[in-house]
C-alpha positions as CSV (number, residue, x, y, z in Angstrom):
1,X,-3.5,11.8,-8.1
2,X,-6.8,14.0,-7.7
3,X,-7.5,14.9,-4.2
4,X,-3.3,13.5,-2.5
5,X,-1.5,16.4,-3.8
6,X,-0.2,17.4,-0.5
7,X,0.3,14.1,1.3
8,X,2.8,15.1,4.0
9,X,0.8,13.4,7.5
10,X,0.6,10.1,5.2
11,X,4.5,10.1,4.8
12,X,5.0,10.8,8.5
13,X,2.8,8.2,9.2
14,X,4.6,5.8,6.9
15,X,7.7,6.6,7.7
16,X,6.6,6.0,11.6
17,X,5.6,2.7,10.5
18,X,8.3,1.6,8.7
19,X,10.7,2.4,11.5
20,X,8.0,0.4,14.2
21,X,7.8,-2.6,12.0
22,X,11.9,-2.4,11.7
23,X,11.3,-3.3,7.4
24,X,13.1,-1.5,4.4
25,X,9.9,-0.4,2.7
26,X,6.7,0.9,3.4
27,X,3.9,2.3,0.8
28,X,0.6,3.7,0.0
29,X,-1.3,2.8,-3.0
30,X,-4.9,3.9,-3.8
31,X,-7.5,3.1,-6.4
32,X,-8.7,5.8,-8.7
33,X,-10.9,6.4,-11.6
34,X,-14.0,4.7,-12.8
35,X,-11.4,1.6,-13.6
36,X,-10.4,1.5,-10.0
37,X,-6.6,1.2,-10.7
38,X,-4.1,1.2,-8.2
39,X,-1.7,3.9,-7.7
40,X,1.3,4.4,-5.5
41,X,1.2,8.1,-4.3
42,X,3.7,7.9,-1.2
43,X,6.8,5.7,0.1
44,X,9.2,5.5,3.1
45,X,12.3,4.0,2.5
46,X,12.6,3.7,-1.2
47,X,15.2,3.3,-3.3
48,X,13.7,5.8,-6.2
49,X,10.7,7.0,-7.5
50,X,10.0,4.4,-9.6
51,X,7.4,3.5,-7.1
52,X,5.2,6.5,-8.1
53,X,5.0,5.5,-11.8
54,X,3.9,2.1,-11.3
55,X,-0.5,1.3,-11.5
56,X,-1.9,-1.8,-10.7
57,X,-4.5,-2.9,-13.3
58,X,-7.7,-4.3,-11.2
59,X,-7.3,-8.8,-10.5
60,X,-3.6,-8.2,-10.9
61,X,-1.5,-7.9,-8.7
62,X,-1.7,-6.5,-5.1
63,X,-5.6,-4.9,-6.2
64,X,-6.1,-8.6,-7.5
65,X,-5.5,-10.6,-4.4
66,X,-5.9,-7.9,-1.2
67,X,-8.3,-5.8,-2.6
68,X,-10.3,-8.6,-3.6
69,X,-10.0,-11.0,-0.7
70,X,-9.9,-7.4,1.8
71,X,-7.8,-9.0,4.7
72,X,-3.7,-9.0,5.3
73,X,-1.8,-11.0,2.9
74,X,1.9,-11.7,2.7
75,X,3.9,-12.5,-0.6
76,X,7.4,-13.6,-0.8
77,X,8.9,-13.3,-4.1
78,X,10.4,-16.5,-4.3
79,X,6.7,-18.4,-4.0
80,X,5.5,-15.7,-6.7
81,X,8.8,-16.2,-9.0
82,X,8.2,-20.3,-8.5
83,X,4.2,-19.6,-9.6
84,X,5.6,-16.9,-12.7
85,X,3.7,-14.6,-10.8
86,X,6.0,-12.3,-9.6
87,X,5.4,-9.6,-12.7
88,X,2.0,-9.3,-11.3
89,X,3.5,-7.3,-8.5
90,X,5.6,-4.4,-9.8
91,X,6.0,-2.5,-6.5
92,X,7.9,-5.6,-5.5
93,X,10.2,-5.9,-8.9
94,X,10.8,-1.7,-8.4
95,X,12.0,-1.9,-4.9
96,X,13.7,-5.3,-5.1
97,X,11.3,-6.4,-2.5
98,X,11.7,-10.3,-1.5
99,X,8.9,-10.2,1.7
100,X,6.0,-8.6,2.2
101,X,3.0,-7.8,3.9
102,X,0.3,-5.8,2.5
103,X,-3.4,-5.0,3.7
104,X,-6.6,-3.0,2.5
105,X,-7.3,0.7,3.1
106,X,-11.0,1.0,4.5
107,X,-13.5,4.0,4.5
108,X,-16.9,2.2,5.7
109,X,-17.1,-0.8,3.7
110,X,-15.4,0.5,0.9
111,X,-12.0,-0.3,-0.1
112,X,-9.8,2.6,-1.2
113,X,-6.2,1.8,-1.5
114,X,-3.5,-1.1,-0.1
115,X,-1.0,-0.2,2.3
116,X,2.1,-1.7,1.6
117,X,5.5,-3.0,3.6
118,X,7.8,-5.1,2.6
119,X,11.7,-6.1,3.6
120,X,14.8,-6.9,0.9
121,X,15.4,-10.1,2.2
122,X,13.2,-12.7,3.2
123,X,11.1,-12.3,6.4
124,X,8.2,-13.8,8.3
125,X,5.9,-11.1,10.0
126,X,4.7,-11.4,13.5
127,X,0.8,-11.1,14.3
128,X,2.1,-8.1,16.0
129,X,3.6,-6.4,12.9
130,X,0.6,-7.2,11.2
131,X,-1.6,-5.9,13.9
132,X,0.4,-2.8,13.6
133,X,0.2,-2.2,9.7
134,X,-3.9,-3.0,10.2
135,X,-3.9,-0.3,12.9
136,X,-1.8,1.9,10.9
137,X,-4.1,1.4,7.7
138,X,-7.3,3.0,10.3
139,X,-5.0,6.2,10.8
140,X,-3.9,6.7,7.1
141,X,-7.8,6.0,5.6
142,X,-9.1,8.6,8.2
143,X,-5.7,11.3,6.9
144,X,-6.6,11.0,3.4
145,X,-10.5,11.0,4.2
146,X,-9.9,14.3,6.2
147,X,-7.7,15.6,3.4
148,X,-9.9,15.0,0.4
149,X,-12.9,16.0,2.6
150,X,-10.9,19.6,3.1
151,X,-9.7,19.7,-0.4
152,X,-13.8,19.6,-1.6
153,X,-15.0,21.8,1.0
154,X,-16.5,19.0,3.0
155,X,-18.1,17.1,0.0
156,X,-17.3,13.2,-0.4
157,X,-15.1,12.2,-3.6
């Protein structure tokens, strides 16, 4: 993806967050392009890279619902396989994800990307664990912010 090549802080970070949260799985996916798909550039705890091949067209999905509504959302796959919904959410199918918790990246007022964690068995997340993945999304939008910023020589993307 143009501008994440080297995203080495954003895996610490996710990694760091996985472990604080205590879940399976945690990712980063960002919109890019003039179609504003959703793209999964970085993972802690997966089971492959699958993860990184997978793009979110926009209203499907995790960019239909998070993106759109721009607050914290859970999905558990047995409400979404109930609904026949479930193929809207590939990151979920890829990682055999059955909880999980998702919320929007922010620089400004504009939304750039979800961050993503989810557990392979069913779970109910605290308002902590949710504060903590909404705190965490602060850090990683201001790490890839600083990146691209460096990567341009200080001009905005």
């Amino acid at each position: 993806m143009e501008g994440y090549e080297s995203i080495s802080p954003v895996s610490v970070r996710l990694h760091e967050l996985r472990e604080a949260i205590g879940s399976d799985f945690c990712s980063l996916g960002v919109l890019q392009g003039e179609e504003r798909l959703l793209y999964w550039i970085s993972a802690s705890g997966n089971r492959s890279d699958r993860f990184r091949q997978i793009l979110e067209l926009p209203a499907k999905g995790l960019s239909g619902t998070v993106l759109k509504v721009g607050r914290a959302m859970t999905f558990q796959a047995e409400s979404l396989l109930t609904s026949r919904q479930l193929q809207d959410y590939p990151i979920m199918l890829a990682e055999g994800l059955q909880s999980v918790i998702a919320v929007p990246l922010l620089e400004g007022s504009y939304t750039t990307g979800v961050l993503l964690t989810g557990d392979r068995k069913p779970r109910i997340y605290s308002l902590n664990e949710k504060a903590c993945l909404q705190e965490a999304s602060k850090v990683i939008a201001n790490l890839l912010y600083e990146q691209r910023t460096t990567l341009t020589g200080g001009e905005q993307v």
